[in-house]
DRENDO-1510 file (C-alpha; in Angstrom, 1 decimal, always signed):
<recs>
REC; n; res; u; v; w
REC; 1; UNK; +51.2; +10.6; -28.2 .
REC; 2; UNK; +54.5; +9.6; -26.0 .
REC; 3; UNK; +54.7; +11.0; -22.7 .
REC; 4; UNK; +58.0; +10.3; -21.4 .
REC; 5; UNK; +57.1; +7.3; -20.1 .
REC; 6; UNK; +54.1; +8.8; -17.7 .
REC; 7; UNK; +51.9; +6.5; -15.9 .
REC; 8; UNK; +48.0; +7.9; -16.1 .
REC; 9; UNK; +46.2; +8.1; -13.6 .
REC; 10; UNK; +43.9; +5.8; -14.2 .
REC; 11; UNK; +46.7; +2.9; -14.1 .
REC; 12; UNK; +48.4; +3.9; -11.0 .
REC; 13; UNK; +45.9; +2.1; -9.4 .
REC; 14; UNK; +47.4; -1.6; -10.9 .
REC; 15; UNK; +50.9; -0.2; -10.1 .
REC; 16; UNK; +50.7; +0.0; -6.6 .
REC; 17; UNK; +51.7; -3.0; -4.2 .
REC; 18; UNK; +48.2; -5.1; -2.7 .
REC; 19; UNK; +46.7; -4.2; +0.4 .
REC; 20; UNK; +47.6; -7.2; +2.8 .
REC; 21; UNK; +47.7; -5.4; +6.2 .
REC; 22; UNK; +44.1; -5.6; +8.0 .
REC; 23; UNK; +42.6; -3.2; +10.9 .
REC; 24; UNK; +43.9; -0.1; +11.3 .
REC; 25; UNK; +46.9; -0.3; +9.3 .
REC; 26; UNK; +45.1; -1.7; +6.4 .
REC; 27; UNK; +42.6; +1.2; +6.5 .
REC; 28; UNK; +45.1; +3.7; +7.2 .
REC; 29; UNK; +47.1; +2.4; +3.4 .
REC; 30; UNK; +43.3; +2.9; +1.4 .
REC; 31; UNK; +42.4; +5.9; +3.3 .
REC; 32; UNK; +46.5; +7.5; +2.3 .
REC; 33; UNK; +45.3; +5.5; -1.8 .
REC; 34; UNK; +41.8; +7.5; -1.1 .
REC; 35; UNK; +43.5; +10.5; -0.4 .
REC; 36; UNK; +46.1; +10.5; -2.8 .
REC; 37; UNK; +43.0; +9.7; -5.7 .
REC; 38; UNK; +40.9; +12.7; -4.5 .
REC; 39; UNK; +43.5; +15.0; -5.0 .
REC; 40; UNK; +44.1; +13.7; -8.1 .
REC; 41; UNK; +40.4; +13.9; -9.2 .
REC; 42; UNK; +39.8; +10.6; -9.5 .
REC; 43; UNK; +36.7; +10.5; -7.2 .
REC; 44; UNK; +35.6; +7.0; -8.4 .
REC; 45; UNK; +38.8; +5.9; -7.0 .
REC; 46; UNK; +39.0; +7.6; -4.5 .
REC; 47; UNK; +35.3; +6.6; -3.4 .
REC; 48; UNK; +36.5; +2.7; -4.1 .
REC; 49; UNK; +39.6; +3.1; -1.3 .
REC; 50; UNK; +37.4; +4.8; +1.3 .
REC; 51; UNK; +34.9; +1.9; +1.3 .
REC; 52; UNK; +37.8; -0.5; +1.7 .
REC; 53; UNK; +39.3; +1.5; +4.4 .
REC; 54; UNK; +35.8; +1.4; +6.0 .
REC; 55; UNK; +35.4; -2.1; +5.7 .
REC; 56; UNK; +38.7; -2.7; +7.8 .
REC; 57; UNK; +38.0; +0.1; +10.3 .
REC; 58; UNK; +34.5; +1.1; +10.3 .
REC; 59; UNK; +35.3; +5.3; +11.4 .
REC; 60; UNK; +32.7; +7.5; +10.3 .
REC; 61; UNK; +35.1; +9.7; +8.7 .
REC; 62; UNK; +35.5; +7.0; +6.4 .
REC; 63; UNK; +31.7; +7.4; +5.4 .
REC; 64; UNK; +32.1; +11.3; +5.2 .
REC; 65; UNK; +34.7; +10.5; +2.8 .
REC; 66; UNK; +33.0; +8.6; +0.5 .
REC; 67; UNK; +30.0; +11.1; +0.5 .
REC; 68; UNK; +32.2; +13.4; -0.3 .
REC; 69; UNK; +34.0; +11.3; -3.4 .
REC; 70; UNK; +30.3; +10.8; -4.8 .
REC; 71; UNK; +28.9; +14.1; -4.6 .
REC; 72; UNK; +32.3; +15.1; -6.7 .
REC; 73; UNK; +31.2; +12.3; -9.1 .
REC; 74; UNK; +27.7; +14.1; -9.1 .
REC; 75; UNK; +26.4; +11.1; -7.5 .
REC; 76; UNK; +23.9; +12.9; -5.3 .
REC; 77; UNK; +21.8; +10.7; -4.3 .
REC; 78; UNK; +23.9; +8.2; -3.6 .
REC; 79; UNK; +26.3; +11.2; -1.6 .
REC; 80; UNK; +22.9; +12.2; +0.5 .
REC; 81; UNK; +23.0; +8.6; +1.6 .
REC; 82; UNK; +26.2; +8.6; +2.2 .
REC; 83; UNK; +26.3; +11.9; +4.5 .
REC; 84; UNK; +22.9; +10.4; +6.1 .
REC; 85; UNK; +25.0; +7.8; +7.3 .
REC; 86; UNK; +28.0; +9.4; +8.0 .
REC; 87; UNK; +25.7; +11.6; +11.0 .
REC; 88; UNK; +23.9; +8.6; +11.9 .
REC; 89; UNK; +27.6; +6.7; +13.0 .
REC; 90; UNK; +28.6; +10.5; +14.0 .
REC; 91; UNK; +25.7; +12.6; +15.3 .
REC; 92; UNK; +28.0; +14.8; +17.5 .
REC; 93; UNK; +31.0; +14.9; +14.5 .
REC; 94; UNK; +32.2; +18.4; +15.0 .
REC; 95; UNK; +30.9; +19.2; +11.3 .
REC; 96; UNK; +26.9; +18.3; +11.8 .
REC; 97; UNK; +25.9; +21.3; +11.0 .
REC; 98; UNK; +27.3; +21.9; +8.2 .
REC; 99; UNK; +26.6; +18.6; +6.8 .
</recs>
């Protein structure tokens, strides 16, 4: 079926320019990729950009993130882990409770 020249989502991914910048720049481009790829749906994505964006700039959000991307896969173990973590880097984040 044509679409009009439509890129899927799944190949936006190998569209998009490389990651060079490093730090805080560099995780501020995956977390925007991450963010852009949760809305989308595309959790497994989205889950790949946070844990780049982690490994530049290790912020807990980061982790809460990628929880969050894997529960949405119905990864749940791996998303308990995840949010385990997330409150061990945070244990005063705002949102303990709830997580």
């Amino acid at each position: 079926m044509e679409d009009g020249g439509a890129v899927a989502v799944e190949d936006e991914a190998s569209l998009a320019p490389a990651v060079t910048a490093t730090g805080v720049t560099g995780a501020s481009e995956w977390h925007a990729r991450g963010t852009v790829a949760y809305q989308l749906g595309d959790f497994k994505r989205a889950y790949e950009c946070f844990v780049h964006a982690y490994d530049l700039k290790p912020f807990p959000a980061f982790v809460y993130n990628q929880a969050a991307s894997l529960d949405l896969l119905g990864n749940t173990d791996a998303a308990v882990q995840a949010y385990e973590r997330y409150l061990a880097l945070d244990p005063k984040a705002r949102d303990a409770e709830k997580v």
